[in-house]
N, C-alpha and C positions, 0 to 999 in steps of 0.2 A: 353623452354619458358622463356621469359624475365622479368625480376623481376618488370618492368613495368605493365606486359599486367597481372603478378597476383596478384599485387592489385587492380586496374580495376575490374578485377572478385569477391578477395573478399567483394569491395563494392559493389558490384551490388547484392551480396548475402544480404538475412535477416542478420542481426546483432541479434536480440533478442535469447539471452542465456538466461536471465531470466526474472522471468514473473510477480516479485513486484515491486510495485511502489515506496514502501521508506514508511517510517516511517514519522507519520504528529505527530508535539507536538500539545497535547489538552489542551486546556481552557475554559469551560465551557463561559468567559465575554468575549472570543472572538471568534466572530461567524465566521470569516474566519475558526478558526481551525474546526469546527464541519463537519463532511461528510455530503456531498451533498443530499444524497437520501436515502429511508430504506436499511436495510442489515445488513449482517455478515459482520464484521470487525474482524480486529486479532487484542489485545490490548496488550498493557503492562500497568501495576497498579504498584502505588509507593512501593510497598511490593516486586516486581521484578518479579510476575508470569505474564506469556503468554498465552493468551488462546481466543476464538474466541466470540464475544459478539455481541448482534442485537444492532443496532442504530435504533430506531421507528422514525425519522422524526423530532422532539423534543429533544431526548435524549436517552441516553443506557437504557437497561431494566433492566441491573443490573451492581451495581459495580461504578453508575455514579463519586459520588465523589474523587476516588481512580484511576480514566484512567488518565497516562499521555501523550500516545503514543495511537496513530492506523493506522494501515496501511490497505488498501484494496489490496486482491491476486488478481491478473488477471488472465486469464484463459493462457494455455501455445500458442508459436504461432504456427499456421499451415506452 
């Protein structure tokens, strides 16, 4: 098989190996950075811990002042 026709194939395969989106910097004064809708977020806090926090629409439930990262997980692909 020629090195042409498998690349061809491995594009036409799914690419997604992984399944986060990347890390967003927070700013509470900027509303682009805040996530779009309720949920679990994974965060990082200026203290360096990780750990998974609800965003209510308005803002975290807990921890608000201290987020400076969050990322949203995706679910893995089919």
């Amino acid at each position: 098989m020629s090195t042409d026709k498998l690349s061809n194939e491995a594009q036409s395969q799914p690419s997604c190996k992984c399944a986060v989106s990347g890390w967003v910097s927070y700013n509470w004064d900027e509303i682009e950075t805040r996530p779009k809708k309720y949920g679990k977020y994974f965060v990082h806090r200026k203290d360096g811990k990780m750990h998974w926090e609800t965003w209510n629409g308005s803002g975290w439930a807990y921890n608000g002042n201290v987020i400076t990262f969050w990322m949203e997980i995706l679910p893995p692909c089919h």
